[in-house]
VEXVORO-803731 format. One line per field, with one value per residue (C-alpha): residue number from 0; residue in three letters; x, z, y. Coordinates in Angstrom, 1 decimal. Layout:
BEGIN
num NUM,...
residuo ALA,...
u X,...
w Z,...
v Y,...
% end
This chain:
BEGIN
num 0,1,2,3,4,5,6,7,8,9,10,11,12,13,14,15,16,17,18,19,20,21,22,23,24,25,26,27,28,29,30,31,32,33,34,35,36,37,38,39,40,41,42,43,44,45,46,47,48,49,50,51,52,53,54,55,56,57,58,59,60,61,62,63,64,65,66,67,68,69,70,71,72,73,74,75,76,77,78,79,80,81,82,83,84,85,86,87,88,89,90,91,92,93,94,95,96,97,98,99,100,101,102,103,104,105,106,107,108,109,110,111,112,113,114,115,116,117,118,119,120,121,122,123,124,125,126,127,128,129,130,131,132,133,134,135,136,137,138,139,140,141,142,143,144,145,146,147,148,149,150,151,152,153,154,155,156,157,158,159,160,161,162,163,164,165,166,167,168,169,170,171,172,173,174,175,176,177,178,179,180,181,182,183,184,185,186,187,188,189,190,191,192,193,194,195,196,197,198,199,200,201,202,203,204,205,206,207,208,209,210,211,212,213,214,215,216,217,218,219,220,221,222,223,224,225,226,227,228,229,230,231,232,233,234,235,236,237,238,239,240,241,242,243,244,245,246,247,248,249,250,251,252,253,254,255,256,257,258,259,260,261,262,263,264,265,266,267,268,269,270,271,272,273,274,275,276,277,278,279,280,281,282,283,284,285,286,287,288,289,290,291,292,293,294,295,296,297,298,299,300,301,302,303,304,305,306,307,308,309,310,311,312,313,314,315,316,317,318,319,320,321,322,323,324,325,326,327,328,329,330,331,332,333,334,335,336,337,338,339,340,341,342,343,344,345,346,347,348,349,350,351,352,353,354,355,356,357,358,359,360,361,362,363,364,365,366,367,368,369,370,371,372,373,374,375,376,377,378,379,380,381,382,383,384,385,386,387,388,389,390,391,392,393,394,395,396,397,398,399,400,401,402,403,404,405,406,407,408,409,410,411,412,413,414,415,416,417,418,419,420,421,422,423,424,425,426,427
residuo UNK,UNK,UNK,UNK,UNK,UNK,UNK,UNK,UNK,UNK,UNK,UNK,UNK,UNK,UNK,UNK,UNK,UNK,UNK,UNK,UNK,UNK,UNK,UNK,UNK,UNK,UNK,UNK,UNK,UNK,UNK,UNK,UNK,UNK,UNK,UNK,UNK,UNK,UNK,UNK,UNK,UNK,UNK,UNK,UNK,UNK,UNK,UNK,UNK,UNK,UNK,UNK,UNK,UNK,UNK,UNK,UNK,UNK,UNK,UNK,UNK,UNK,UNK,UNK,UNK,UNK,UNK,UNK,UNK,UNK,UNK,UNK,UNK,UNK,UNK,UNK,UNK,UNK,UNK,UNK,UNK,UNK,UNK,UNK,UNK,UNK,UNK,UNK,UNK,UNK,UNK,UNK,UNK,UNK,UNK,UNK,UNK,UNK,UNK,UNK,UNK,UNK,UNK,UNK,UNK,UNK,UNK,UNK,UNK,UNK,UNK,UNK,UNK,UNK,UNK,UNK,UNK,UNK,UNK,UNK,UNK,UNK,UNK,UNK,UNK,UNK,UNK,UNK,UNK,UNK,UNK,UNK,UNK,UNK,UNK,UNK,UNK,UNK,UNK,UNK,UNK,UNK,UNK,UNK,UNK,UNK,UNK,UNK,UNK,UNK,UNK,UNK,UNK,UNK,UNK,UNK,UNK,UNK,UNK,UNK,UNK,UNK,UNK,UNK,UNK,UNK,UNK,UNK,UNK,UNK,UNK,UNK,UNK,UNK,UNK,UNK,UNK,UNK,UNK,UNK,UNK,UNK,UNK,UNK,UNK,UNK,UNK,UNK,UNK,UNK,UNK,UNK,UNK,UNK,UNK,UNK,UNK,UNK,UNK,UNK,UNK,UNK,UNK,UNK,UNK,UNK,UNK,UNK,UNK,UNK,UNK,UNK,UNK,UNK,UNK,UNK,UNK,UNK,UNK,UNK,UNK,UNK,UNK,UNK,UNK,UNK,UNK,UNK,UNK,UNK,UNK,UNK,UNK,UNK,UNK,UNK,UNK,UNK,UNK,UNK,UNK,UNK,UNK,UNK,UNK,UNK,UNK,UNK,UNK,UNK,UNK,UNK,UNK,UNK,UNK,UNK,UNK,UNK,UNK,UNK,UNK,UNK,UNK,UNK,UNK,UNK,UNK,UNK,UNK,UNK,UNK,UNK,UNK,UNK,UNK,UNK,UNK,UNK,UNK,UNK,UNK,UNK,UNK,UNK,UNK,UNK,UNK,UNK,UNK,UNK,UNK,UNK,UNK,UNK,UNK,UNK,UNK,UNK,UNK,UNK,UNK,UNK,UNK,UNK,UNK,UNK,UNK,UNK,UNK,UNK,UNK,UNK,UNK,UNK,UNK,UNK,UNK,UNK,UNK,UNK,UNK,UNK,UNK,UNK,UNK,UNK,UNK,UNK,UNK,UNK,UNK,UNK,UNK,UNK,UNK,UNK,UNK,UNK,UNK,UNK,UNK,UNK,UNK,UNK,UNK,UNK,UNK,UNK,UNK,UNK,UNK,UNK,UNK,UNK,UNK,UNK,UNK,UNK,UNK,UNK,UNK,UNK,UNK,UNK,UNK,UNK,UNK,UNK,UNK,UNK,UNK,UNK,UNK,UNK,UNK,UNK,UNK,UNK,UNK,UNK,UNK,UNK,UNK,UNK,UNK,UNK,UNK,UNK,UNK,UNK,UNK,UNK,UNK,UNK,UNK,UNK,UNK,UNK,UNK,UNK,UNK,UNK,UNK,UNK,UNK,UNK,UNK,UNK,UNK,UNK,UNK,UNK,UNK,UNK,UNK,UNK,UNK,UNK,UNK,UNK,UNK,UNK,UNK,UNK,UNK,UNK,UNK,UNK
u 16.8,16.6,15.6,18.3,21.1,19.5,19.7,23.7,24.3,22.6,25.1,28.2,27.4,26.8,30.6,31.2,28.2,29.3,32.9,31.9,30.0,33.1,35.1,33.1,33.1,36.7,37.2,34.3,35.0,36.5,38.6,39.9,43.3,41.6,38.8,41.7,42.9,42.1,39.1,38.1,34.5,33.9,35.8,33.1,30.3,30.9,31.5,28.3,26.6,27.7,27.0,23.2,23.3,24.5,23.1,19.8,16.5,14.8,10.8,11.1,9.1,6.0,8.0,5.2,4.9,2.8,-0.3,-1.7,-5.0,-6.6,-3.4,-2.3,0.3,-1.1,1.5,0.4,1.2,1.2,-0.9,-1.8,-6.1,-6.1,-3.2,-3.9,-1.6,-1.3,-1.7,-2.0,-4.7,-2.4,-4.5,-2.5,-3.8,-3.6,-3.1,-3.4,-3.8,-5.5,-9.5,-10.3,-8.4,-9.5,-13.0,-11.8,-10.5,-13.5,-15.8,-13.6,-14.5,-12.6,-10.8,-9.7,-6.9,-5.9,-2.9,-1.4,-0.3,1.6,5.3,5.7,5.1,2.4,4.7,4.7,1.3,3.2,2.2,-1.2,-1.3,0.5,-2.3,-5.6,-3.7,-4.9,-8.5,-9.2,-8.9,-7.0,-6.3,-4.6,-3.9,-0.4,0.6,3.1,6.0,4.7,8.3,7.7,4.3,4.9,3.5,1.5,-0.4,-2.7,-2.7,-4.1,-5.9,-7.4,-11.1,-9.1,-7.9,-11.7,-12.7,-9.9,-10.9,-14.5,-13.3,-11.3,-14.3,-16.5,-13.9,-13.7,-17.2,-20.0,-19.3,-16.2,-14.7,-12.6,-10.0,-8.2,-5.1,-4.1,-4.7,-7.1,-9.6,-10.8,-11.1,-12.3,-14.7,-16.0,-16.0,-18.3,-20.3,-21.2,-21.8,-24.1,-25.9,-26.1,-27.6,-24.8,-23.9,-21.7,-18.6,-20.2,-17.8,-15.4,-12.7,-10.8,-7.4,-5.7,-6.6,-7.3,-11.4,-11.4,-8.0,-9.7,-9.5,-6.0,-4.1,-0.4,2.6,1.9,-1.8,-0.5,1.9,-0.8,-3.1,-0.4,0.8,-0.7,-1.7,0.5,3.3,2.9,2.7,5.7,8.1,7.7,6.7,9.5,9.3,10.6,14.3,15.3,16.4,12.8,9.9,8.1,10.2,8.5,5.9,5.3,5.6,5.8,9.7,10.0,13.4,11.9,8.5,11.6,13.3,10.0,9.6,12.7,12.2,9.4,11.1,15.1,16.3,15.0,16.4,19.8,19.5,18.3,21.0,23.8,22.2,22.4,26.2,26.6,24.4,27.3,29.8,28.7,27.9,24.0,23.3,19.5,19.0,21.2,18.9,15.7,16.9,18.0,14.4,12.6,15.0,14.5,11.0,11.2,13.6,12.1,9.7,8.0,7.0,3.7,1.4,1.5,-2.2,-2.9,-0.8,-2.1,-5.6,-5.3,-3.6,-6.3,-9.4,-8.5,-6.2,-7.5,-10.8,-12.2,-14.1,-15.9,-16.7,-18.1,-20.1,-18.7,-16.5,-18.2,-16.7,-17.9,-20.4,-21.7,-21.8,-19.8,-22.6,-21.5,-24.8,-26.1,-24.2,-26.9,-25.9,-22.1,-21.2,-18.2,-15.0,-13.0,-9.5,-7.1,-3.8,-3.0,-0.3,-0.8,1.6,0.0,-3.7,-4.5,-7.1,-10.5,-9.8,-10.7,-13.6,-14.9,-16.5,-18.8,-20.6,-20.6,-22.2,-25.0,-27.8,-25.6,-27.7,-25.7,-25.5,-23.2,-21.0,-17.7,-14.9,-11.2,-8.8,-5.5,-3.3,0.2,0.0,1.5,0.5,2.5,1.4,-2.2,-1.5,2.3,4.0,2.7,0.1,-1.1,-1.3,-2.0,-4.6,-6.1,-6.1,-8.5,-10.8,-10.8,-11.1,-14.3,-15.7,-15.4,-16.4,-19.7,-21.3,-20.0,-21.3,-24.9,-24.8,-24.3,-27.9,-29.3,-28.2,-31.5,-33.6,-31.7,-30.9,-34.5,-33.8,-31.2,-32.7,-35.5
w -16.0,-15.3,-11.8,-11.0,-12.7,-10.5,-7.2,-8.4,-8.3,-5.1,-4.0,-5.5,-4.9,-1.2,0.3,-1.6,-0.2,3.2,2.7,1.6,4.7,6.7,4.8,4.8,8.3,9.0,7.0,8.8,12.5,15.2,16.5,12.8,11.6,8.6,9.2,9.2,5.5,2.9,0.9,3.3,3.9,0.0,0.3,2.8,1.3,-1.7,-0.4,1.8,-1.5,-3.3,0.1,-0.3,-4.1,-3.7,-0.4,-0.3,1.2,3.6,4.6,6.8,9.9,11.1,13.8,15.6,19.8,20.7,19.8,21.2,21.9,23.7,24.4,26.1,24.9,24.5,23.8,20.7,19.6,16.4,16.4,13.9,13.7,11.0,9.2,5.5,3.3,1.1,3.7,7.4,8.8,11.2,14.4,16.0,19.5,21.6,25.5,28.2,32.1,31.6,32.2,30.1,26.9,27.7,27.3,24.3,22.3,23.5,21.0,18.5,14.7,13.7,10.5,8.0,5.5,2.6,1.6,-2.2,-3.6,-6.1,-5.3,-2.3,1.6,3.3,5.7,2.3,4.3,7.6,7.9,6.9,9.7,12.6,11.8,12.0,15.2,17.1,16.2,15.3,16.0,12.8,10.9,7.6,5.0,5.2,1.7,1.8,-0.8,-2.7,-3.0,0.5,-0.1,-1.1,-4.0,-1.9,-0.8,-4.7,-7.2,-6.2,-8.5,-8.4,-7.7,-4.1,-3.4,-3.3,-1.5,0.9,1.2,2.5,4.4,6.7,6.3,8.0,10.8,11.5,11.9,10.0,11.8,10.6,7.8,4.6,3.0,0.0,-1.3,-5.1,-6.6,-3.9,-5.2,-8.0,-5.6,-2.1,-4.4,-6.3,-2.4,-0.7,-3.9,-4.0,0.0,-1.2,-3.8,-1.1,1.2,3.5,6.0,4.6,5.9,7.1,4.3,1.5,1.0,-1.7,-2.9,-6.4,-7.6,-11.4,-10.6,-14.7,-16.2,-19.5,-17.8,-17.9,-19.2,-17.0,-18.4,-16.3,-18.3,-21.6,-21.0,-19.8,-22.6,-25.8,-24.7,-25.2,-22.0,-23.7,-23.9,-20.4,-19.3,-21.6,-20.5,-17.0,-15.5,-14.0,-11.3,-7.7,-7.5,-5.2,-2.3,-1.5,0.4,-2.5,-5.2,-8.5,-8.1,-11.1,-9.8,-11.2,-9.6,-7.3,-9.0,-12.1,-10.4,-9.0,-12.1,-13.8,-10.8,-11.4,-15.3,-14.7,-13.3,-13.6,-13.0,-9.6,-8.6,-9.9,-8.2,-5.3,-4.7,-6.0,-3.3,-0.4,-1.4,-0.7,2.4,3.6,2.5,4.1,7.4,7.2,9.0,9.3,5.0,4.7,7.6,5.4,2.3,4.2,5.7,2.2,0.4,3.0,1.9,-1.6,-2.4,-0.5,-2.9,-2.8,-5.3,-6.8,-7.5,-11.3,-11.3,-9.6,-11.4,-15.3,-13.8,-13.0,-16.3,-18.2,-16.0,-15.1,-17.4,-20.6,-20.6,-17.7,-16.9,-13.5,-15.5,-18.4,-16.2,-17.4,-14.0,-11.9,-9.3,-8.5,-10.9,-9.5,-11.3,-9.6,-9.4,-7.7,-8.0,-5.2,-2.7,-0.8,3.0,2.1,1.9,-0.1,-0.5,-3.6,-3.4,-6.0,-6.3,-8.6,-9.8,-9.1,-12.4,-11.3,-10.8,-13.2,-12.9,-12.9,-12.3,-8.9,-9.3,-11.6,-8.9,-8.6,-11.4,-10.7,-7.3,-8.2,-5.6,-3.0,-2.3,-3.9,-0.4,0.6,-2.0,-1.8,-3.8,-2.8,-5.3,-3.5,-4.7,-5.4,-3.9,-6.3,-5.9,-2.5,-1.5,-0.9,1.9,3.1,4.1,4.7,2.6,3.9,7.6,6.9,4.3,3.4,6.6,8.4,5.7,5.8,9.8,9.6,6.9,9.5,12.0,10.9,9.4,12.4,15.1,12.2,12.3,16.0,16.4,14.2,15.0,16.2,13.4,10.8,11.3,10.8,7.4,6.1,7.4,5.1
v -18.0,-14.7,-14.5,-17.4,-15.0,-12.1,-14.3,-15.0,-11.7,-10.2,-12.8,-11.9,-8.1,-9.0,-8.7,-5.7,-4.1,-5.2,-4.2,-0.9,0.0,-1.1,0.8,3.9,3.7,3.5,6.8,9.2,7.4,10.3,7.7,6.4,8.2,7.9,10.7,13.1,11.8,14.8,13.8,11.6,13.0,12.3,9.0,8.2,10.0,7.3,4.2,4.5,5.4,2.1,0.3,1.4,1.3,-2.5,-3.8,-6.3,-4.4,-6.5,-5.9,-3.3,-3.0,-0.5,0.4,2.3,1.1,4.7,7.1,10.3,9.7,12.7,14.4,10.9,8.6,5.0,1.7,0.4,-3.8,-5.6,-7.9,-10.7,-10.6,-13.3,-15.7,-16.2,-18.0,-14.7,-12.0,-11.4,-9.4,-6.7,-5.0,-2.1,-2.7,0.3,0.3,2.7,2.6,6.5,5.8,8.9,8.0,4.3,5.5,7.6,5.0,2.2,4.6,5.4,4.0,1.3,1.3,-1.2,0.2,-2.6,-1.8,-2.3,-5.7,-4.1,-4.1,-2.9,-3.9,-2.7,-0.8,2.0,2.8,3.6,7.2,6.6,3.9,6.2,9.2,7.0,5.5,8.8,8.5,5.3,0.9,0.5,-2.7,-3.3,-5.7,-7.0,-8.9,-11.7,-12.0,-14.7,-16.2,-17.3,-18.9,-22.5,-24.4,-26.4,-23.2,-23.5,-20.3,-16.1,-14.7,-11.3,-13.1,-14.7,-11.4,-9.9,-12.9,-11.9,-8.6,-9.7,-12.0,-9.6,-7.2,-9.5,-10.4,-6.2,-6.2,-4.2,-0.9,-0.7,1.9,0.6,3.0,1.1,3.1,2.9,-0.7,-1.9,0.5,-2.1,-5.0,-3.5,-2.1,-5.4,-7.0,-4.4,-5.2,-8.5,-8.1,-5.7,-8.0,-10.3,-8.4,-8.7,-5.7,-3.3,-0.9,2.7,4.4,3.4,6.0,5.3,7.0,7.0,4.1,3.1,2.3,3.7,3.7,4.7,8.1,10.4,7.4,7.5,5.2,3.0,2.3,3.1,0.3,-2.2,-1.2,-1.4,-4.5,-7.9,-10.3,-13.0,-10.5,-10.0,-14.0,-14.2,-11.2,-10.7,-13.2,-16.2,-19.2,-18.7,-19.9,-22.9,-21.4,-20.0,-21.9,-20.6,-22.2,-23.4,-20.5,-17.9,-15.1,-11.3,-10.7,-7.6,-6.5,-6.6,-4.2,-1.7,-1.7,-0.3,1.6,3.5,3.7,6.1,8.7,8.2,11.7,12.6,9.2,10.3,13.4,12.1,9.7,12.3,15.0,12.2,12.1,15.3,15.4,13.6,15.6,17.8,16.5,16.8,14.0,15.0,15.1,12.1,9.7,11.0,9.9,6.7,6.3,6.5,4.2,1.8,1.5,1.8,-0.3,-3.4,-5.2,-8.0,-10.9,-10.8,-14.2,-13.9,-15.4,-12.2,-9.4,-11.2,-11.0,-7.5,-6.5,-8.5,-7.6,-3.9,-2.2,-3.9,-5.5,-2.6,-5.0,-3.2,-0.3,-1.9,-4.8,-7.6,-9.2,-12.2,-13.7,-17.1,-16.7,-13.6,-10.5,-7.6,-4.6,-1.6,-0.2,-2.7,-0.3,1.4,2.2,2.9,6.6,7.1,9.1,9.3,11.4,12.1,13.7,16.7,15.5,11.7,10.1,6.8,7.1,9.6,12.3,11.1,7.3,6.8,9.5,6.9,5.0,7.8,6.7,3.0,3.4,5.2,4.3,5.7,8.7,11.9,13.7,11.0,10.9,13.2,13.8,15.8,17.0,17.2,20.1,19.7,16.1,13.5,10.1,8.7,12.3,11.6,8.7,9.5,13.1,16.5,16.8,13.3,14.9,18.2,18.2,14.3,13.0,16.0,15.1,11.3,11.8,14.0,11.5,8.7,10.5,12.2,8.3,6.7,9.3,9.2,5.0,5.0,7.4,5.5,1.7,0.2,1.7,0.1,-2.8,-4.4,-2.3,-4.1,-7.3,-6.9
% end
């Protein structure tokens, strides 16, 4: 019943949210008598605030249509590689009429980023997306709300979501370059296994970026509440069926409101003060502050459903049983073995101060995939970078993302030298 009472409210709450924003408006318009009003900047200032405090958050879009390539601007287009029921395959296309970056971007590596199915859009990723768009062919993993996925469509589990993950690997190509940020650690890294135990190709690199590969390590809250909880208690508390008005109704699902709400639980007072400081960014006048603060909300507030096959898997495999470290996960009947990895190099990067990935987790897979020779095997501490720091803002451009390029860049330039010698190699 919960996420029917929910659903009653974001529609009771709707008009008010509307009528706020119409009313905020009429007291901060040039042309309204009231703008001249006393108080009417803070009149303003809160009514907006309520507005965005009460208003619904759709899935926002990528938004990016151009790239410097090679001091050129290129068009770039959406485009849909591959429809799954769960998740669509995105390619940013890039276009130009200039021969020289035309010929730049032909031999430029190609990229696929999978993107967190763990409350959030893939659009969280948008910055990490717009910086590859200079240097690379970039694709990404674009998980659907799993309220909109109906019945019909069967369960996900965590074991579908690996399969998904080779799946788009294979439609990339064997060239290609994985980076999986925070949760798809543990799966991209179970899929580039079992390709390896099969002898299948495998991506040129695996960079991989906060992400709980051993959340045994520098436990956060978020693993300290997966680990002192019970699976039942899990299966029992969070998790509810889609309500009616969905094309995905009757599925169990693990709610978004329910992900934000723990979302905000974790760190309640810089969300006070963030919302309290946009109020008076208005006040003020700062339009520049107050459109920031609008931009980031945008995207953290919109969140998605998760299949709760998937999420209960996740808690169970990954946060209780650790079952990739300890060798104990099969999928299909085949034994995940990181240690099959041979011709993968592999980057592991964490944030300092990374409250959801602790320290050490993602450096984990180290360890795991130990026949990847040692020289190419690298790891990057990012200072003062918290976890949305290591793939989003300044520290993402300024600091990670010259290192991830360079990474690419050095095995793809090595695999394109060495491309006729090795593939009777891996044949054998």
């Amino acid at each position: 019943m919960l996420y029917q009472w929910y659903e009653t409210q974001r529609a009771l709450m709707a008009p008010f949210s509307e009528f706020a924003s119409a009313s905020a408006k009429l007291y901060n318009h040039p042309l309204s008598p009231f703008t001249h009003m006393p108080m009417s900047q803070r009149v303003s200032a809160g009514l907006d605030l309520m507005h965005r405090l009460a208003k619904d958050y759709e899935k926002p879009e990528f938004g990016i249509t151009s790239a410097t390539v090679g001091g050129v601007e290129v068009a770039v287009q959406q485009q849909v590689a591959l429809q799954k029921p769960f998740c669509r395959l995105l390619r940013f296309k890039r276009f130009t009429d200039n021969p020289t970056a035309l010929e730049t971007m032909k031999s430029q590596p190609t990229v696929l980023v999978v993107a967190p199915l763990s409350g959030h859009h893939s659009t969280l990723l948008r910055d990490t997306v717009r910086s590859l768009l200079h240097d690379h062919k970039v694709f990404i993993t674009d998980w659907t709300d799993a309220r909109m996925v109906p019945v019909e469509a069967g369960p996900f589990h965590l074991d579908d979501y690996v399969a998904y993950v080779q799946e788009f690997i294979r439609h990339v190509g064997a060239h290609a370059h994985v980076i999986s940020v925070c949760q798809p650690t543990v799966p991209v890294l179970a899929a580039v296994s079992l390709m390896a135990t099969r002898g299948e190709p495998t991506p040129l690199t695996m960079t991989m970026m906060g992400g709980p590969i051993d959340a045994r390590k520098s436990p956060t809250a978020v693993n300290n509440l997966a680990m002192n909880k019970t699976h039942g208690w899990f299966e029992n508390t969070v998790i509810y069926r889609v309500p009616q008005n969905y094309p995905g109704a009757g599925r169990r699902v693990y709610p978004g409101f329910l992900q934000y709400t723990g979302f905000v639980a974790m760190n309640p007072d810089r969300h006070l003060h963030s919302h309290y400081d946009y109020f008076l960014d208005l006040v003020r006048g700062d339009e520049g502050s107050a459109e920031s603060h609008r931009e980031f909300y945008d995207e953290y507030n919109a969140v998605l459903d998760m299949p709760a096959e998937y999420y209960l898997d996740t808690i169970k495999k990954v946060f209780q049983e650790f079952a990739l470290v300890n060798g104990t996960w099969s999928v299909d009947g085949v034994k995940v073995s990181p240690q099959d990895i041979r011709h993968t190099a592999l980057l592991t990067i964490e944030g300092e101060l990374d409250d959801i990935s602790g320290a050490g987790q993602t450096k984990a897979a180290h360890d795991l995939c130990s026949n990847i020779p040692a020289e190419h095997r690298f790891h990057y501490d990012v200072e003062g970078a918290g976890h949305y720091g290591i793939f989003s803002g300044r520290r993402w451009r300024e600091m990670v993302y010259p290192r991830v390029r360079s990474f690419i860049a050095d095995y793809d330039k090595a695999e394109a030298r060495a491309r006729p010698s090795r593939a009777p190699a891996r044949k054998r």
